[in-house]
N, C-alpha and C positions, 0 to 999 in steps of 0.2 A: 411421523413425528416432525413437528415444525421446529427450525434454529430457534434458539432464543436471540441470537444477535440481529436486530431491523436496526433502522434509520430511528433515530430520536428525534426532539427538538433541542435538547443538549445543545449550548454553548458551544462552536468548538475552542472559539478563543479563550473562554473560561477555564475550557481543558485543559488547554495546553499552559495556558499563565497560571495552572496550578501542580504541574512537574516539578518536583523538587529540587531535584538538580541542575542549576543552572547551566551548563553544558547540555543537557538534553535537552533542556527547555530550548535554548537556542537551536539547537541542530534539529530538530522539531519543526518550528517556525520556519527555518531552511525549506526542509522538506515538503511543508506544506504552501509555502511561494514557489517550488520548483514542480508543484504536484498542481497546482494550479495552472501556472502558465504552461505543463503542457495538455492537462486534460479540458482547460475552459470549462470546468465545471464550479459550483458551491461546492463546498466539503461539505459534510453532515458527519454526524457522529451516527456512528452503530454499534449500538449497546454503549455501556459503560466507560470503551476505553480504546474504538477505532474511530479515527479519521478516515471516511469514504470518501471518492469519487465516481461517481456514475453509480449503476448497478445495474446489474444482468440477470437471468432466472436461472437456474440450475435444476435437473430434474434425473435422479440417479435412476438405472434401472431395479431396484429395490425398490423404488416407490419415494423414495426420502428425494422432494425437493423445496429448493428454500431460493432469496436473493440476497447476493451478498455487492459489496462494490465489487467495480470494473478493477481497481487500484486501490491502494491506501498506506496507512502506516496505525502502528501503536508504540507509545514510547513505554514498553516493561521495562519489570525491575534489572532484568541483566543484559537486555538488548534494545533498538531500534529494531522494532520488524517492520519491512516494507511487504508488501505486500504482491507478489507476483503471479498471476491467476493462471497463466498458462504453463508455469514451474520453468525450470531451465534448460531442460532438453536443445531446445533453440539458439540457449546465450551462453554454450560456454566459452566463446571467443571474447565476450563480453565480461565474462566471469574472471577471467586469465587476468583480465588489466584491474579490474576495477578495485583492487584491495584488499585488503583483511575484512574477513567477512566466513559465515556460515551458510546455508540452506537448510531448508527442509524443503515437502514437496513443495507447497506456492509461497515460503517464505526466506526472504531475504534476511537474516540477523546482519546487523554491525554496533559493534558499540560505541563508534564515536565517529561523526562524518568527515573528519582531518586523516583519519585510516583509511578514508577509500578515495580514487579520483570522479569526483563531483562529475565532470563531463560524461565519465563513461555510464555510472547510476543515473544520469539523463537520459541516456541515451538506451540505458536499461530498461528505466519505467514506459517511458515513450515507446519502444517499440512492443512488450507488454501491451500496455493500453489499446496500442493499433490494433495486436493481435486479439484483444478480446473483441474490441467494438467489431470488427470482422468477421468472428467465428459466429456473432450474438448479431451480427445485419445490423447494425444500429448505426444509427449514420448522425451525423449533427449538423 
């Protein structure tokens, strides 16, 4: 069974100047200048309602594989989720400073980015990224 979530041609900027809430909408924009500068990638939209960067192949022992991004975010209705591919096992030193905030397995939730400190989710995504372009040989 293949994701339904791929790369579109979708807008991203259309996306995101279409968030309702003007605080998301801004800390969105954030995110995606701080997802830029450190992946040096385009964003692309995947599916309906992610900001990607990069992307990598995934292939479960089940048989189920798909590509998703390297990195990314979505602004839902009750979170920012960023997007962390190798989960936190690695960062929870990183986790301790960086604010109010949630998890799941490879997702980061915050609801407003004045709740967490900016330098340390830099320093979050970035080493994420590093660790996927790594795990996936992908070099730039």
């Amino acid at each position: 069974m293949a994701p339904k979530t791929r790369p579109t041609k979708r807008s991203v900027s259309q996306f995101l100047n279409a968030v309702k809430d003007p605080q998301k909408r801004k800390d969105c924009k954030t995110i995606l200048g701080l997802m830029k500068n450190i992946t040096g990638e385009k964003p692309v939209m995947w599916g309906p309602g992610i900001v990607g960067f990069g992307s990598y192949h995934y292939k479960y022992k089940s048989g189920r594989e798909g590509d998703w991004p390297l990195t990314g975010f979505s602004p839902r209705a009750q979170n920012l989720t960023i997007y962390i591919m190798p989960g936190f096992s690695s960062y929870t030193d990183l986790l301790k400073k960086l604010g109010r905030h949630k998890t799941g397995v490879s997702c980061l939730y915050i609801k407003r980015l004045d709740e967490v400190r900016l330098p340390v989710l830099r320093t979050l995504i970035r080493e994420s990224y590093r660790t996927m372009k790594k795990a996936q040989k992908i070099t730039t």
